[in-house]
Biopython code that builds the backbone (N, CA, C, O; Angstrom):
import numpy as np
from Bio.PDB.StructureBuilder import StructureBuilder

atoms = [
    (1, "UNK", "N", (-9.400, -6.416, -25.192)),
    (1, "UNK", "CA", (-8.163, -6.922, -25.749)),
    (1, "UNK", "C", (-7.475, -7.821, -24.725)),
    (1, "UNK", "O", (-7.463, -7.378, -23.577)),
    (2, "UNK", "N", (-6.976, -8.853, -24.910)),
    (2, "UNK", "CA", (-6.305, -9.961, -24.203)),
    (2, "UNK", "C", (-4.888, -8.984, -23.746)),
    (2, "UNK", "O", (-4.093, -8.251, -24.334)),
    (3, "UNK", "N", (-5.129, -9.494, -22.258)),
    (3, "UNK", "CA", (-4.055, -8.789, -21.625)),
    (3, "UNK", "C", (-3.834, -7.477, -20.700)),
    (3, "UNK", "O", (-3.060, -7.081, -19.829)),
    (4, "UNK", "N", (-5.110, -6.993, -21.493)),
    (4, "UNK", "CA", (-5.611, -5.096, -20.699)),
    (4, "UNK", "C", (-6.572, -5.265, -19.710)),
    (4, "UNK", "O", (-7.359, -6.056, -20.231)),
    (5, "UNK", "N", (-6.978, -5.008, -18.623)),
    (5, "UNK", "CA", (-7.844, -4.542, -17.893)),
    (5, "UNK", "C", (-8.138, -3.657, -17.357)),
    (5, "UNK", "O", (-7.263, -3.231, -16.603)),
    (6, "UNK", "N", (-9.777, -2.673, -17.401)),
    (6, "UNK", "CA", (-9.278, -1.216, -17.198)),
    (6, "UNK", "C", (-11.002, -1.002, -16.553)),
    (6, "UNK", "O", (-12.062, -1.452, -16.987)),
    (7, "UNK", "N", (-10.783, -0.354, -15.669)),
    (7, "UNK", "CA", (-12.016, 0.625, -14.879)),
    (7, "UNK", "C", (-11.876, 1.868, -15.397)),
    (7, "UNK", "O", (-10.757, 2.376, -15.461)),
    (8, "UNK", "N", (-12.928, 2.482, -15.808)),
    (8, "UNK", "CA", (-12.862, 3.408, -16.115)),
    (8, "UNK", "C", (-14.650, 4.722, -15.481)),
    (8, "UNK", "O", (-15.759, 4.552, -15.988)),
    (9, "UNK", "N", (-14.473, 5.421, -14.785)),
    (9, "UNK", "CA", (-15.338, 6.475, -14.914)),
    (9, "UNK", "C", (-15.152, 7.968, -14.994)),
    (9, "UNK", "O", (-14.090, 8.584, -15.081)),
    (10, "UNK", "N", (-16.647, 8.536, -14.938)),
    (10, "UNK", "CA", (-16.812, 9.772, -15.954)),
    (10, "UNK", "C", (-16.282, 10.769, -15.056)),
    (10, "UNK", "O", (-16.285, 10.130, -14.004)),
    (11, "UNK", "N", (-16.012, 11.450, -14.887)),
    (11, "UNK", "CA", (-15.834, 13.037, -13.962)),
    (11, "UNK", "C", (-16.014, 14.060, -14.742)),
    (11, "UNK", "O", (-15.105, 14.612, -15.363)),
    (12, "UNK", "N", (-17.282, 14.408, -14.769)),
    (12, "UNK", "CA", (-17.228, 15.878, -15.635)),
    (12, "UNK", "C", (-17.405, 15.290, -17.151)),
    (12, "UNK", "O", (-18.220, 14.477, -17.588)),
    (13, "UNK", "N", (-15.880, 16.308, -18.071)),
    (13, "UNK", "CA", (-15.978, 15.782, -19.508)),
    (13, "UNK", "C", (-14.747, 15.232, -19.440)),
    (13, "UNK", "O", (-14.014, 15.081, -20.417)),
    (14, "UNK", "N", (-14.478, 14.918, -18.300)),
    (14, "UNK", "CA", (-13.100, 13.997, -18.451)),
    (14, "UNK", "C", (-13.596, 12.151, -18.104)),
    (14, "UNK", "O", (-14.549, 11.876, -17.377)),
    (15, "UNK", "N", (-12.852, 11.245, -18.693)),
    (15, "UNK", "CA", (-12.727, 10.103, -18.225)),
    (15, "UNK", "C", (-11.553, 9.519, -17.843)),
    (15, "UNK", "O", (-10.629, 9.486, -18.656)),
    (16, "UNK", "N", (-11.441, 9.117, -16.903)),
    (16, "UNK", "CA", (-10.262, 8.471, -16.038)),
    (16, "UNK", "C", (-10.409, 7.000, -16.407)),
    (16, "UNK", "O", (-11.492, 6.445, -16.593)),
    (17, "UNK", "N", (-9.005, 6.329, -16.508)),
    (17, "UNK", "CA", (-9.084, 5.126, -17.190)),
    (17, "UNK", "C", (-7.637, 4.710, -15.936)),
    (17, "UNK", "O", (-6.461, 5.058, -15.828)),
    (18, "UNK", "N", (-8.520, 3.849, -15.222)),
    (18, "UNK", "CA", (-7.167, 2.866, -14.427)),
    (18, "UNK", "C", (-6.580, 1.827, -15.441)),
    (18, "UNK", "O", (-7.431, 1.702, -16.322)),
    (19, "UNK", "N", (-5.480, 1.008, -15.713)),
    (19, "UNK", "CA", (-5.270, 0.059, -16.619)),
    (19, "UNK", "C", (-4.550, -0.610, -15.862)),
    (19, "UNK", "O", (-4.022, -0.240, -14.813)),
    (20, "UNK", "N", (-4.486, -2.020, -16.568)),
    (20, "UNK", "CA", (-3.373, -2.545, -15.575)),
    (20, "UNK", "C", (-3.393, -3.359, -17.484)),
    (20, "UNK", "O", (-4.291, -3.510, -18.313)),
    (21, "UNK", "N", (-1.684, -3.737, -17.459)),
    (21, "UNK", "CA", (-1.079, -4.505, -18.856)),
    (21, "UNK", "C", (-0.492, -5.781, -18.202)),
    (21, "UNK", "O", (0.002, -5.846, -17.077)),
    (22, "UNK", "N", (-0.631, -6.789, -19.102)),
    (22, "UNK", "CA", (0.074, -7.755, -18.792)),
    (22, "UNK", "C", (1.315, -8.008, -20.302)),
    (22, "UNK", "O", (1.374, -7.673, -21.485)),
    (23, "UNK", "N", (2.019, -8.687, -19.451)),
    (23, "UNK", "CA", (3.117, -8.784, -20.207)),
    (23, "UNK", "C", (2.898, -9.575, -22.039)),
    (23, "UNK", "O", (3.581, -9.328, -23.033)),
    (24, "UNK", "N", (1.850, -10.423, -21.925)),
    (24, "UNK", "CA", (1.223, -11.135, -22.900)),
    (24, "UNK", "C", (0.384, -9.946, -23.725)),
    (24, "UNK", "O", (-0.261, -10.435, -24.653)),
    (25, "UNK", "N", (0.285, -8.906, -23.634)),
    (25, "UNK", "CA", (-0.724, -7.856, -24.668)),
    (25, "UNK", "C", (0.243, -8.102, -25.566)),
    (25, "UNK", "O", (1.455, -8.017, -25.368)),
    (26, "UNK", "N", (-0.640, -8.593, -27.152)),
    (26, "UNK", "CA", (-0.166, -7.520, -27.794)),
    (26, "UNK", "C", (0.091, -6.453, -28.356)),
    (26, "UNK", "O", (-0.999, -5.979, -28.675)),
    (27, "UNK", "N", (1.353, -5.403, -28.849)),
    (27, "UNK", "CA", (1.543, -4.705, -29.104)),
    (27, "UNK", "C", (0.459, -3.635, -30.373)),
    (27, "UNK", "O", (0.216, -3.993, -31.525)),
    (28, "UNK", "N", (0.213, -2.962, -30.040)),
    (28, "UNK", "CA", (-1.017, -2.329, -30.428)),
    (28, "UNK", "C", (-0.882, -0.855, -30.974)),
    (28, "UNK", "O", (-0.401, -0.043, -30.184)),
    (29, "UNK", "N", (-1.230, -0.431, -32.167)),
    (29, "UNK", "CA", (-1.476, 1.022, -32.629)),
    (29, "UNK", "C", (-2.817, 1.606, -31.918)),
    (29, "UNK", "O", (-3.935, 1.134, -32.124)),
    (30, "UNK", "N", (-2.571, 2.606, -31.127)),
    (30, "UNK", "CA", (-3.796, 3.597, -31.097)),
    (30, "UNK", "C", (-3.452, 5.109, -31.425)),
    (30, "UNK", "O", (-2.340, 5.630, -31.341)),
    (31, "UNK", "N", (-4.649, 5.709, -31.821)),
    (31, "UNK", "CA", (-4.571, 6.946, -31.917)),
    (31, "UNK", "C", (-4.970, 8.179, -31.374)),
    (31, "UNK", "O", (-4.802, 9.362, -31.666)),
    (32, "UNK", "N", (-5.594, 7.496, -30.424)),
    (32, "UNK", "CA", (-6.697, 8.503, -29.283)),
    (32, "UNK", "C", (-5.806, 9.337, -28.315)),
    (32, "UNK", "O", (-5.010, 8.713, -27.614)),
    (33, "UNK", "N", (-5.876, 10.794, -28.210)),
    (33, "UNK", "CA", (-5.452, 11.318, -27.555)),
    (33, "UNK", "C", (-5.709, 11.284, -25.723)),
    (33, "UNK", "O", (-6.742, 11.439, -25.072)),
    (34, "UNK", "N", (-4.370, 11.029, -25.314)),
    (34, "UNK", "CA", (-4.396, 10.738, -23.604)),
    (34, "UNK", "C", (-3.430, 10.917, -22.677)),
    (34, "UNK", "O", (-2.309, 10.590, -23.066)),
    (35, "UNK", "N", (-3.492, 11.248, -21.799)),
    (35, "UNK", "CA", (-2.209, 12.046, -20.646)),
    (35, "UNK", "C", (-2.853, 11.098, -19.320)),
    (35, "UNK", "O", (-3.953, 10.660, -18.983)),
    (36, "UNK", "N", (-1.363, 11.081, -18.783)),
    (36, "UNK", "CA", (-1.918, 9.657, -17.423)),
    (36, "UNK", "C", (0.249, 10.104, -16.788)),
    (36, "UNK", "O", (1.198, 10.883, -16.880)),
    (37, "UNK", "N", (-0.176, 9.073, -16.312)),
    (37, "UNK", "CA", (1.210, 8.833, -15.733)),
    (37, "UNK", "C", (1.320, 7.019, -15.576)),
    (37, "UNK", "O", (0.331, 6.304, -15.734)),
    (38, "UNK", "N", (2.789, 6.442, -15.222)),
    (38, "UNK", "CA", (2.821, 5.315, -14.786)),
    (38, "UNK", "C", (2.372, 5.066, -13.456)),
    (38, "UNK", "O", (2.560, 6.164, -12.931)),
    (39, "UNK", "N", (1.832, 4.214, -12.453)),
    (39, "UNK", "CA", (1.889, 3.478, -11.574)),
    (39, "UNK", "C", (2.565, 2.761, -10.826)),
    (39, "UNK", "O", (2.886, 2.910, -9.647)),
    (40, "UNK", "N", (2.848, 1.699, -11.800)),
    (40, "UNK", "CA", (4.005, 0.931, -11.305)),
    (40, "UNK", "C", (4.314, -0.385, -12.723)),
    (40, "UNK", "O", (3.411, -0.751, -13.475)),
    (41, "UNK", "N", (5.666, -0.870, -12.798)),
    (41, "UNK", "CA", (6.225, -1.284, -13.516)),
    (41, "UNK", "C", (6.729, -0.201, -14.555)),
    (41, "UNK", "O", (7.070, 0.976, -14.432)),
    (42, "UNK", "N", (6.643, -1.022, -15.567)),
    (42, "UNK", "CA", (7.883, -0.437, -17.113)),
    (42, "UNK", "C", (7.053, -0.535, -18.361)),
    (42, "UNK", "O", (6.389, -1.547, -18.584)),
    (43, "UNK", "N", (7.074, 0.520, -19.203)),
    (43, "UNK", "CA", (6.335, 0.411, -20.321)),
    (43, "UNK", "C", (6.820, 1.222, -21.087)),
    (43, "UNK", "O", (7.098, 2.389, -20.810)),
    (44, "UNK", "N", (7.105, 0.157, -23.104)),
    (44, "UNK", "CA", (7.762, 1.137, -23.525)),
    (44, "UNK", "C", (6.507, 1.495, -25.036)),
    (44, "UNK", "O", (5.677, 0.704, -25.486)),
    (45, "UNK", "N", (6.770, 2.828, -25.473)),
    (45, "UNK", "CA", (6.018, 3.388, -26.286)),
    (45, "UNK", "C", (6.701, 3.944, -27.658)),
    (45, "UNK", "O", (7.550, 4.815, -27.843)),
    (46, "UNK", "N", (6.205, 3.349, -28.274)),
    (46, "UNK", "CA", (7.017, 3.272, -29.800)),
    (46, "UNK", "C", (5.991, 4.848, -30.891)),
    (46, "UNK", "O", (5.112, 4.603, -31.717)),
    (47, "UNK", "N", (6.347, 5.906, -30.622)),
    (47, "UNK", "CA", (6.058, 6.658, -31.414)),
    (47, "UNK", "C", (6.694, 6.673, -32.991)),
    (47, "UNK", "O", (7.720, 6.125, -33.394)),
    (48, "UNK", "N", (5.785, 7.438, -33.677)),
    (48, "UNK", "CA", (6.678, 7.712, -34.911)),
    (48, "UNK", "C", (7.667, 8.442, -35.427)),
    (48, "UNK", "O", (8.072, 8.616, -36.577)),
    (49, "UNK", "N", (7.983, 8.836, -34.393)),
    (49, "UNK", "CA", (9.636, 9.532, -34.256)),
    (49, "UNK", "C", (10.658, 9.188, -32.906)),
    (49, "UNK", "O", (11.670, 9.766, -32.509)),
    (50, "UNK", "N", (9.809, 7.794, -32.307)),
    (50, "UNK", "CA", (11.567, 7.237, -31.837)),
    (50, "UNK", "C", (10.533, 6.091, -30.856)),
    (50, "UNK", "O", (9.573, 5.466, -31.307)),
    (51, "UNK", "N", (10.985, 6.048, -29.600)),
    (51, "UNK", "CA", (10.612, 4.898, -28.697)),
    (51, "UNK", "C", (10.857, 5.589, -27.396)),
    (51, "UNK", "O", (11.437, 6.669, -27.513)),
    (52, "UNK", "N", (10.528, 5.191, -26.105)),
    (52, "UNK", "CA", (10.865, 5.567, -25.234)),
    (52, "UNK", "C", (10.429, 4.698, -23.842)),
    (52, "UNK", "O", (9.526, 3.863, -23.797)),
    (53, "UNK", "N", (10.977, 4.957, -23.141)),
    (53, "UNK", "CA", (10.856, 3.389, -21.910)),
    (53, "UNK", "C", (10.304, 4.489, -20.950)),
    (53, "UNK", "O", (10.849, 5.593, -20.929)),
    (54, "UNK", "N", (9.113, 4.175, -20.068)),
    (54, "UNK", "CA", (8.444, 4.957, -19.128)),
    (54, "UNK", "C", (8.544, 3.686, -17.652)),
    (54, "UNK", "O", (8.525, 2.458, -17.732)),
    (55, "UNK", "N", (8.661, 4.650, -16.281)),
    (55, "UNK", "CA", (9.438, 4.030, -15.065)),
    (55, "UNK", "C", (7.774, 4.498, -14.388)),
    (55, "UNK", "O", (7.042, 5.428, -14.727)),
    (56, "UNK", "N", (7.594, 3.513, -13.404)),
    (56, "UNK", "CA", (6.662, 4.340, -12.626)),
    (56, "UNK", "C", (7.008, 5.776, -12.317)),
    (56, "UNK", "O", (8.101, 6.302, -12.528)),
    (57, "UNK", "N", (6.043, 6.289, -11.842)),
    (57, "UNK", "CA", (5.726, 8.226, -11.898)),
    (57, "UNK", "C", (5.899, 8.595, -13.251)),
    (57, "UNK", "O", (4.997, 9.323, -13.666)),
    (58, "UNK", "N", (6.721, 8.335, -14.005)),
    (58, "UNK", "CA", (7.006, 9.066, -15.233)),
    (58, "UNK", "C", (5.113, 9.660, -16.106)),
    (58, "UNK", "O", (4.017, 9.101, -16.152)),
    (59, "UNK", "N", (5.595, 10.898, -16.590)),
    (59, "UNK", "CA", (4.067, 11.382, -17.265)),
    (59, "UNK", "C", (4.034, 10.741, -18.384)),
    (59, "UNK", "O", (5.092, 10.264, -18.794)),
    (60, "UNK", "N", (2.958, 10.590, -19.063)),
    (60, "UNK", "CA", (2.701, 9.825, -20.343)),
    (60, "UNK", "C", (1.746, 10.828, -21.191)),
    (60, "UNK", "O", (0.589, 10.996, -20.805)),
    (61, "UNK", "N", (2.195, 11.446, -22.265)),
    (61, "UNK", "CA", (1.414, 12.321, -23.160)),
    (61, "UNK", "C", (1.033, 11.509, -24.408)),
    (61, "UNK", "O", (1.899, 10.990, -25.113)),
    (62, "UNK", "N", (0.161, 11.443, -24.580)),
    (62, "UNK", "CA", (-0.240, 10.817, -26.337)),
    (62, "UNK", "C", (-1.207, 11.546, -27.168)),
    (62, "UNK", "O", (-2.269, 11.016, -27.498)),
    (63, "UNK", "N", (-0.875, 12.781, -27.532)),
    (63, "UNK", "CA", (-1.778, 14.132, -28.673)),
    (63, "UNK", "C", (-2.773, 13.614, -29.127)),
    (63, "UNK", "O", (-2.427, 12.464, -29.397)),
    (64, "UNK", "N", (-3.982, 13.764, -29.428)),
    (64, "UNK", "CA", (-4.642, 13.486, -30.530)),
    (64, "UNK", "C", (-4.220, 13.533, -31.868)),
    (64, "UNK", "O", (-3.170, 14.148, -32.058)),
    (65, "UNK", "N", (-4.758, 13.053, -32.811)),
    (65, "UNK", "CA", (-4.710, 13.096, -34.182)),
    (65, "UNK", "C", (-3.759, 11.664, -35.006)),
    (65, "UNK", "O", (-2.913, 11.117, -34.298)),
    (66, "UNK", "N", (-3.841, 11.441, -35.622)),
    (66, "UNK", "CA", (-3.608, 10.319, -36.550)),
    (66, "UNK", "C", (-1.788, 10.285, -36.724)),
    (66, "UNK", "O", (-1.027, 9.324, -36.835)),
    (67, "UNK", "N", (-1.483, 11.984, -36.683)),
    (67, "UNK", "CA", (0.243, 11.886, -36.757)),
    (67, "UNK", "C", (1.259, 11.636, -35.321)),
    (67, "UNK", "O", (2.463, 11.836, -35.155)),
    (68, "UNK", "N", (0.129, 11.084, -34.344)),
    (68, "UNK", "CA", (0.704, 10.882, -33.230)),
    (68, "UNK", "C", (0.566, 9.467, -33.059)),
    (68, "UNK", "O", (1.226, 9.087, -32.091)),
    (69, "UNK", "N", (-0.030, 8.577, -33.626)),
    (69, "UNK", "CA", (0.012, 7.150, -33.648)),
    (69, "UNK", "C", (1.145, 6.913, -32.782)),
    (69, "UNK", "O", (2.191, 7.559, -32.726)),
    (70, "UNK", "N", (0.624, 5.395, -31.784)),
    (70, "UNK", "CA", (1.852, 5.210, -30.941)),
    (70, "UNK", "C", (1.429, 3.344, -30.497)),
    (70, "UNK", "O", (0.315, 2.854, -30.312)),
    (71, "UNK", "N", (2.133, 3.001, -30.469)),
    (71, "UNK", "CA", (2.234, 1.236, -30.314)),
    (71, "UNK", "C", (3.141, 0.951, -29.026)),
    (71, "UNK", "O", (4.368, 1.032, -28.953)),
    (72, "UNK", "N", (2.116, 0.553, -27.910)),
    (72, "UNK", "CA", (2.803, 0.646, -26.566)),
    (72, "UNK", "C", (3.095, -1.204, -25.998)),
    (72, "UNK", "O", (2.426, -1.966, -26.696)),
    (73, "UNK", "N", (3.592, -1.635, -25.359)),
    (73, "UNK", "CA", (3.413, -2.739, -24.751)),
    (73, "UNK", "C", (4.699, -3.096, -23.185)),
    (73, "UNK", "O", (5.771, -2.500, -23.076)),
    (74, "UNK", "N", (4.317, -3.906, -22.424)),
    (74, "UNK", "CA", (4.742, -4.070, -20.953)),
    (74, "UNK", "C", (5.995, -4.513, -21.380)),
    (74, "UNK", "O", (6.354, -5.198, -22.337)),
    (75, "UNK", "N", (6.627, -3.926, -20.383)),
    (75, "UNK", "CA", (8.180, -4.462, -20.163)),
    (75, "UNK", "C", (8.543, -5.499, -18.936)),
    (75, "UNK", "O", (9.556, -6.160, -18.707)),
    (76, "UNK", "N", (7.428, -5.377, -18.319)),
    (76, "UNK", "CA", (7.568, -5.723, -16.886)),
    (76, "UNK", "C", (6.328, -7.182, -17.176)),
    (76, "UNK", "O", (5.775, -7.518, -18.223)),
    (77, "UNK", "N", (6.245, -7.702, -15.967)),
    (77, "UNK", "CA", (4.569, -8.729, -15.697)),
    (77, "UNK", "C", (3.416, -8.327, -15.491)),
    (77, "UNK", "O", (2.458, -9.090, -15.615)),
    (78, "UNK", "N", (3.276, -7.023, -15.128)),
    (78, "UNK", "CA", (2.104, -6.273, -15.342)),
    (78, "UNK", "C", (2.573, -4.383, -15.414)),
    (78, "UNK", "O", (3.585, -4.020, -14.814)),
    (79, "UNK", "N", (2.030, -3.736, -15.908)),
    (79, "UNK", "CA", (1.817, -2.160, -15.853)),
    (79, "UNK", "C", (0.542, -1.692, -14.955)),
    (79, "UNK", "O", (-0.600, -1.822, -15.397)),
    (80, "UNK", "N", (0.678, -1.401, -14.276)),
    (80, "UNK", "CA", (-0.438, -0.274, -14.474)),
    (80, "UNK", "C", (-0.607, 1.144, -14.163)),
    (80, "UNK", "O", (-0.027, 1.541, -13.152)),
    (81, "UNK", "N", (-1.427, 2.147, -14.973)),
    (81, "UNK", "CA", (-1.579, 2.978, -15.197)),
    (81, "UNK", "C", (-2.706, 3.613, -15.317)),
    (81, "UNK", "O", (-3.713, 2.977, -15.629)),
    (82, "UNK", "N", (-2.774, 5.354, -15.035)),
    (82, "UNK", "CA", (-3.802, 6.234, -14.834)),
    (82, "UNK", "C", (-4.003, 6.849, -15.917)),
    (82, "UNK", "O", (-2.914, 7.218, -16.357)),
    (83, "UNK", "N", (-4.754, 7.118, -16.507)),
    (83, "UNK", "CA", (-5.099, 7.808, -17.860)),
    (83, "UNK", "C", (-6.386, 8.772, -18.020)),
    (83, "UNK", "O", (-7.561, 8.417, -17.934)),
    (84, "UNK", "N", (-6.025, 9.735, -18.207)),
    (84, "UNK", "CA", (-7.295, 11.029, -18.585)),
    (84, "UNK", "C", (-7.332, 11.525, -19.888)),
    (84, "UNK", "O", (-6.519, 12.214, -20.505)),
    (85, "UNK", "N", (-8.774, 10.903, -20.308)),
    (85, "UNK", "CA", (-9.383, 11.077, -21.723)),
    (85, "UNK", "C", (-10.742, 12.265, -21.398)),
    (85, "UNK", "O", (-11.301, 12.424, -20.313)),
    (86, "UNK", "N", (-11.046, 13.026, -22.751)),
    (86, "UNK", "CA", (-12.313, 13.411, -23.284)),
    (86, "UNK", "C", (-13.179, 12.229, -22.724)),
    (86, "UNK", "O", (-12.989, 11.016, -22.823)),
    (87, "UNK", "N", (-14.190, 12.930, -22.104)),
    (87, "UNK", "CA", (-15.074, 12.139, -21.868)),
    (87, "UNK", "C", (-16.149, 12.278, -23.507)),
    (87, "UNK", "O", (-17.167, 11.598, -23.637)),
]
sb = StructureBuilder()
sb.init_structure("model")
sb.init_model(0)
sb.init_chain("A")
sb.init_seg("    ")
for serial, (resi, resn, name, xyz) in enumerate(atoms, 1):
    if name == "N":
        sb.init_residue(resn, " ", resi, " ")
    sb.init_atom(name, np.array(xyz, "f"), 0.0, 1.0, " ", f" {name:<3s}", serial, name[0])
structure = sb.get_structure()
């Protein structure tokens, strides 16, 4: 996707996903369940029950399943961020 860049490897049954966002992504629905934290910059995350602005350190939870849908994009010139998925 224009805008994302991401390393990602396996550990175990986990996968670790470095990201870095640029301010040009666009804004995007996913549904995949994932827990990370910020890095550095600002990123805000539009769930289906409100919005919320994340600061570097801040934790980042996103549940699995379809009723957790969430549409994220940079506030800043770049994000980046740590993310641990199901491998």
């Amino acid at each position: 996707m224009p805008g994302v860049r991401h390393k990602v490897q396996t550990v175990g049954s986990q996968k670790l996903r470095l990201v870095e966002y640029s301010a040009d992504m666009e804004p995007h629905w996913c549904s995949v369940g994932h827990f990370g934290h910020i890095i550095s910059g600002r990123f805000e995350i539009t769930f289906d029950n409100g919005t919320e602005v994340f600061e570097p350190g801040d934790g980042v939870v996103i549940p699995d399943g379809e009723a957790h849908r969430h549409v994220a994009k940079a506030l800043t010139d770049t994000v980046q961020a740590l993310f641990v998925e199901q491998a």
